[in-house]
C-alpha positions as CSV (number, residue, x, y, z in Angstrom):
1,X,115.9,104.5,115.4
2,X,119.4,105.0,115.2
3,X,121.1,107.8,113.8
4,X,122.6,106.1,110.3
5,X,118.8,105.2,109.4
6,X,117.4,108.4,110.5
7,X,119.9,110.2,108.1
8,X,119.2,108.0,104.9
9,X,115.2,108.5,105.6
10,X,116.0,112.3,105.5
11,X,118.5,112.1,102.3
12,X,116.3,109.6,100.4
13,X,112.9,111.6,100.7
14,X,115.7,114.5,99.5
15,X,116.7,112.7,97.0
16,X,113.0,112.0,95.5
17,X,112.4,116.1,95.5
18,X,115.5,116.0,93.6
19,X,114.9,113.6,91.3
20,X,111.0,114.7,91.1
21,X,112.7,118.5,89.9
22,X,115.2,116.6,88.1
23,X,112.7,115.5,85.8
24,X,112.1,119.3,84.4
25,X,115.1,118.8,82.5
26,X,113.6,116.4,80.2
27,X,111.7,119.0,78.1
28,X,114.0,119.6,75.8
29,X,114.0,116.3,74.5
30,X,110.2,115.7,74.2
31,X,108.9,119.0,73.2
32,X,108.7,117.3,69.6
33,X,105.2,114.9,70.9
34,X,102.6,116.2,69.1
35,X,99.4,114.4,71.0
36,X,96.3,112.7,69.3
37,X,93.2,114.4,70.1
38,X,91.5,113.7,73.8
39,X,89.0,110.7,72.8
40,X,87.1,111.4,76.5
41,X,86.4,108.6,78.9
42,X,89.5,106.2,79.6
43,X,91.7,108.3,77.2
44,X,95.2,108.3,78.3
45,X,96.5,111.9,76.7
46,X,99.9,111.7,77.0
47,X,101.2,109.1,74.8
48,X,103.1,109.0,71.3
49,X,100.5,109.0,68.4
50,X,103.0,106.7,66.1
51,X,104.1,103.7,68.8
52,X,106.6,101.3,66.9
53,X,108.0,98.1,68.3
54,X,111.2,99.9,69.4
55,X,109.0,102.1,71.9
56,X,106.8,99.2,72.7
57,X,110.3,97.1,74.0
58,X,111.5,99.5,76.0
59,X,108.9,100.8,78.1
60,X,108.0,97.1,78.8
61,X,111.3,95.6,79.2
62,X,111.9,98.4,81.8
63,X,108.7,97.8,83.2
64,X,109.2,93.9,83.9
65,X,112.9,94.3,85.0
66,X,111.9,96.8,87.6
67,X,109.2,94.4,88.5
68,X,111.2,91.4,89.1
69,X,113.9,93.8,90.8
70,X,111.2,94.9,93.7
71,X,109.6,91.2,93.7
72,X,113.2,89.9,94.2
73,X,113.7,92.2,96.8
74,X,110.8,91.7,99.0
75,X,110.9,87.8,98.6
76,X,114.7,87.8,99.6
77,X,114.0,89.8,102.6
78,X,111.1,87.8,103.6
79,X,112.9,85.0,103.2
80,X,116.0,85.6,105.5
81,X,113.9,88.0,108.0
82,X,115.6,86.2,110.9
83,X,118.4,88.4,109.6
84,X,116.9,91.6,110.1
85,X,115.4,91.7,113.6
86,X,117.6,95.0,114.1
87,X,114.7,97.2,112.7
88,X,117.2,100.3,114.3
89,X,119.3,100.1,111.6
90,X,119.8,100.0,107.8
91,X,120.4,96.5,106.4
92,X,121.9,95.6,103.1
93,X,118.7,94.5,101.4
94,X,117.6,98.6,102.2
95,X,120.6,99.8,100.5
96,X,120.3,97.1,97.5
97,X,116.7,98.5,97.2
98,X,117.6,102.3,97.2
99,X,120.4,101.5,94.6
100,X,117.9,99.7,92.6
101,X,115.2,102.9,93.1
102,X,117.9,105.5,91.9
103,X,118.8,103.3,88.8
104,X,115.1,102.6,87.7
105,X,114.6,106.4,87.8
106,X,117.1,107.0,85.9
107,X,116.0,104.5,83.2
108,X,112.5,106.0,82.8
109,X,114.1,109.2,82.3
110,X,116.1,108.0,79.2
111,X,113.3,106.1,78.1
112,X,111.1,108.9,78.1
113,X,113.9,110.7,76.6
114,X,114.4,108.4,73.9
115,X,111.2,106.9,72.9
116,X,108.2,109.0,75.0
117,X,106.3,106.2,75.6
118,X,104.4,104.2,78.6
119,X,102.1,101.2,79.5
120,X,99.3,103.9,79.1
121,X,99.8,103.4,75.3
122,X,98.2,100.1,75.3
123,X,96.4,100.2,78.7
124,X,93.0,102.3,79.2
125,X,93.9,104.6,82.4
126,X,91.1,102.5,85.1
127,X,94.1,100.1,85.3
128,X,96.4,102.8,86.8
129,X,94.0,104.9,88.9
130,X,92.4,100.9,89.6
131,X,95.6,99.8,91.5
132,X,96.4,102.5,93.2
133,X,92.6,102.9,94.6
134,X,92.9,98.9,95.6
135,X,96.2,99.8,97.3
136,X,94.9,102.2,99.8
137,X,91.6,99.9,100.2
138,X,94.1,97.3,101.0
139,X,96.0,99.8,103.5
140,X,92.9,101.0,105.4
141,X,92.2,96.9,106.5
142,X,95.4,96.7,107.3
143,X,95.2,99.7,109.5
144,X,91.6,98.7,110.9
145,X,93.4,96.7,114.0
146,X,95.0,99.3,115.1
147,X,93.0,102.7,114.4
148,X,90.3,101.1,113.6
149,X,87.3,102.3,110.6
150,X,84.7,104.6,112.0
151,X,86.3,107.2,114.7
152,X,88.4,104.7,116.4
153,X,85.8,101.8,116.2
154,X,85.6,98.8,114.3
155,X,89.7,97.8,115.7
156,X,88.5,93.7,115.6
157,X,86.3,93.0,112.5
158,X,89.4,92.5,110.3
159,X,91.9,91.6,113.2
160,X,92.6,87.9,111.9
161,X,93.1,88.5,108.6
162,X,96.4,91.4,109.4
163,X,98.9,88.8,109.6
164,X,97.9,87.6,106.2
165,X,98.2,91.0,104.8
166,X,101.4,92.1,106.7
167,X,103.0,88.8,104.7
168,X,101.5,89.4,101.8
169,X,100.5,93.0,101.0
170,X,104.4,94.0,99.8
171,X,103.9,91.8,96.9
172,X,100.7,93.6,95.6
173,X,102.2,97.1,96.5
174,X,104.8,96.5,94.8
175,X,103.4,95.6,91.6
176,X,100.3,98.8,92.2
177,X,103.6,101.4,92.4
178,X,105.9,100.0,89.7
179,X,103.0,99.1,87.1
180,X,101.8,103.2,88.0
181,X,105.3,104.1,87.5
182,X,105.6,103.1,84.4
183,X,102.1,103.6,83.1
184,X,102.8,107.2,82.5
185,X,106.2,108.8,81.1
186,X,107.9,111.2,82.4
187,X,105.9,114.6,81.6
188,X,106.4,118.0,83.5
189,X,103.0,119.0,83.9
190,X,102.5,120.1,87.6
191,X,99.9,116.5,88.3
192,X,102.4,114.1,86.6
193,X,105.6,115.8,88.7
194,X,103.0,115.3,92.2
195,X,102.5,112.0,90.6
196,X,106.1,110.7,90.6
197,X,106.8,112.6,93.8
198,X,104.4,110.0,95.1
199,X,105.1,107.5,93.5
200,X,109.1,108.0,94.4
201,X,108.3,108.2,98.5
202,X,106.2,105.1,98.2
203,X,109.3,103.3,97.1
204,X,111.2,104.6,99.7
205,X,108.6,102.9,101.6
206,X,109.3,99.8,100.1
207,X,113.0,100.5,100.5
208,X,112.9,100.4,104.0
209,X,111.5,97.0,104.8
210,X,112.3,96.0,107.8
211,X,113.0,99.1,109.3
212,X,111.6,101.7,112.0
213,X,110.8,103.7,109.0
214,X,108.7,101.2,107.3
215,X,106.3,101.2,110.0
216,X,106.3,104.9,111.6
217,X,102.7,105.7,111.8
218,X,103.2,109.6,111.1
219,X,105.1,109.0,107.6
220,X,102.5,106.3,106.3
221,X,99.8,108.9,107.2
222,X,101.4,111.3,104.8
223,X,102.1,108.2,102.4
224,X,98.1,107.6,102.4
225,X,96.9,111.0,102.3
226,X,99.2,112.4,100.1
227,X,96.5,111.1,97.2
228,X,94.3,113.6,98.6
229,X,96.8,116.8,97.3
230,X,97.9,114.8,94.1
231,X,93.9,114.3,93.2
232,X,93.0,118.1,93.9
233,X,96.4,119.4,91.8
234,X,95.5,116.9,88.4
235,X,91.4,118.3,88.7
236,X,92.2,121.7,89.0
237,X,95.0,122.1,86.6
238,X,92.6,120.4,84.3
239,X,90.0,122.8,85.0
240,X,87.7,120.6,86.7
241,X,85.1,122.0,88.8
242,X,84.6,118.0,90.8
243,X,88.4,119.0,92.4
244,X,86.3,119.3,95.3
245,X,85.1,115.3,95.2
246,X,88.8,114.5,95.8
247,X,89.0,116.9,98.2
248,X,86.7,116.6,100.6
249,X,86.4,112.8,99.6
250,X,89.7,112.2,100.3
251,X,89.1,114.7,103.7
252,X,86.2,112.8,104.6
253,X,88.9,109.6,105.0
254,X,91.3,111.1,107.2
255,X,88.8,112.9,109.4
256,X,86.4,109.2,110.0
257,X,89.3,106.5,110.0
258,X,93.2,107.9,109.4
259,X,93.9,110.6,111.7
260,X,92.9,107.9,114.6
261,X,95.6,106.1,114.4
262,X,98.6,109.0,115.2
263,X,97.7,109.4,118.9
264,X,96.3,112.7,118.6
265,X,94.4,113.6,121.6
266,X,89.8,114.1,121.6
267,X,90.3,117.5,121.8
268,X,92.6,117.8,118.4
269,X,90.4,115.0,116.8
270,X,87.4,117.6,117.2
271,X,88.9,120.7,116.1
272,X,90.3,118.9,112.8
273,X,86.6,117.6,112.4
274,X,84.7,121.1,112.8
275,X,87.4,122.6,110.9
276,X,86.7,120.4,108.1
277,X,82.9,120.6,108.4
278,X,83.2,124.3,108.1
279,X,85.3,124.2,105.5
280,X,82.8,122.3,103.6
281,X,79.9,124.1,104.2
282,X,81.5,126.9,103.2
283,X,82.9,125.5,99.8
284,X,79.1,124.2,98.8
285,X,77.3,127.3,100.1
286,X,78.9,128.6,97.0
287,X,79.0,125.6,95.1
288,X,75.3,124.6,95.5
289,X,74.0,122.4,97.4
290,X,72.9,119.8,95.1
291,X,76.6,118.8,94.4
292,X,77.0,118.2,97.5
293,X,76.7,114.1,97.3
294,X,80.3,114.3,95.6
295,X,81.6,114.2,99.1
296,X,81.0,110.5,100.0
297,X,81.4,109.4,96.4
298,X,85.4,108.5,97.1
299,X,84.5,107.3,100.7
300,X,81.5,105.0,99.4
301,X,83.4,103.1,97.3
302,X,86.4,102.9,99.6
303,X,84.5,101.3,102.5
304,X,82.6,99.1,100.2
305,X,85.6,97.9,98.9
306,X,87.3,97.1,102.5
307,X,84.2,95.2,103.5
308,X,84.1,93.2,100.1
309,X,87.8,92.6,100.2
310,X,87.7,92.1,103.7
311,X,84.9,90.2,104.1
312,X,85.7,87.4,101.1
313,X,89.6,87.0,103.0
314,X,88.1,86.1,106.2
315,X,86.2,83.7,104.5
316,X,88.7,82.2,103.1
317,X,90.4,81.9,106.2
318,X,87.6,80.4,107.9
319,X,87.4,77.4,105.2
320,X,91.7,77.4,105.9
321,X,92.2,78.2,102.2
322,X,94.4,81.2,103.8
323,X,97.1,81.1,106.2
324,X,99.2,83.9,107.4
325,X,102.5,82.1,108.3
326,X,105.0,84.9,109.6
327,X,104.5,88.7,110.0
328,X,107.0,90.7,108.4
């Protein structure tokens, strides 16, 4: 990794702390929301109670040109790939896509600013919390081949369908992060500030196609189990006792599939797995017992979801309805 790319990873995951704190400043000019009252299940809370067709406009026509901006992106890139076999170094397409990142931030603050308003005003929040849970189904069978599902095993079930998610995958991130981004607006509660955090590094992520950075197995461990300390903060600034189904869901993950794939040695693999285990233990000795279940809730649906997903694409390549063309 040479030493210009190194430097813009460290000053573009600066410049999304920034930018996350940055948002703090927007108080001021949306203290006036009053809310509608919390209607329970699939209630999105933060939204203006009188939308108009002004408010509509703008959080969609940001929405859509940010969309075809990171579509364009990705499609050009793939497109002249044979361009950017340096992965060492910072291409124009990388800079194009920062620019683009800083400028769509920007936006959403004055549009929050202005108007207070997201998709979440006519979407019910499964579709949100839905694309982001598909995206890190979609990232653990891309993994599979290389870390494999259960403790290091399973590395060949979903082998011949990578290539087809390599190509493809960018296109569904893409729209997961930018539709999630602008779901919600820009609030400073301590869970929506995680939230664009988050949402920020994961397009630097897209930023960097094509680079040593894109693929470095230690920052797309963070990427993936960063959900785990985003879920936690939202439940237990809302009071919620379940923060500990997030937790330990989201723990049960990285101790059974994710942490296999940074080259950690047996010996650290245990210690990280007994640690957890006690950790646990301890947490429903108090808890009780018979909440104990919530633990493999998060994990259950996950791996269901990997072997539905993953199962109906090799299908489809065994009929040939499915080809995987060029890696990125």
């Amino acid at each position: 990794m040479s030493p210009v790319l190194r430097l813009s990873w460290a000053l573009a995951i600066a410049a999304a702390v920034l930018a996350t704190l940055g948002i703090l400043t927007i108080r001021p000019f949306i203290d006036h929301v009053t809310f509608a009252p919390d209607q329970g299940f699939n209630w999105y809370f933060w939204k203006r109670p009188d939308p108009d067709t002004l408010s509509r406009a703008s959080m969609w026509a940001g929405y859509i040109a940010h969309q075809v901006f990171i579509w364009g992106v990705i499609a050009w890139a793939q497109a002249n790939r044979d361009r950017l076999r340096d992965r060492n170094r910072m291409h124009p397409v990388n800079w194009i896509a920062l620019g683009g990142t800083a400028a769509f931030a920007l936006l959403h603050y004055a549009q929050t600013a202005l108007f207070y308003d997201g998709l979440g005003q006519d979407l019910p929040v499964f579709t949100s919390q839905g694309s982001v849970i598909l995206l890190l189904v979609i990232v653990l069978l891309m993994e599979a081949p290389r870390r494999g599902l259960f403790f290091g095993t399973g590395k060949g079930w979903f082998a011949e369908i990578k290539p087809i998610l390599i190509r493809y995958h960018g296109y569904y991130f893409a729209w997961a992060i930018t539709f999630t981004y602008w779901y919600h607006p820009m609030e400073t509660t301590p869970g929506h500030l995680l939230g664009f955090l988050y949402t920020f590094l994961l397009f630097l992520q897209a930023a960097f196609i094509f680079t040593r950075v894109h693929t470095n197995r230690w920052w797309t461990f963070v990427l993936e189990v960063s959900v785990l300390v985003h879920g936690v903060t939202v439940a237990l600034v809302a009071g919620q006792e379940f923060w500990t189904m997030f937790f330990f869901g989201f723990l049960f993950l990285v101790v059974v599939t994710q942490m296999h794939g940074l080259g950690l040695t047996r010996r650290s693999r245990w210690v990280i797995g007994a640690a957890s285990v006690a950790v646990m233990l301890a947490i429903y000795s108090q808890k009780g017992w018979g909440t104990m279940n919530e633990v493999i809730r998060i994990p259950a649906i996950d791996y269901l979801l990997v072997f539905a997903i993953g199962g109906a694409l090799l299908g489809l390549r065994k009929l040939g309805a499915l080809k995987a063309g060029r890696a990125n």
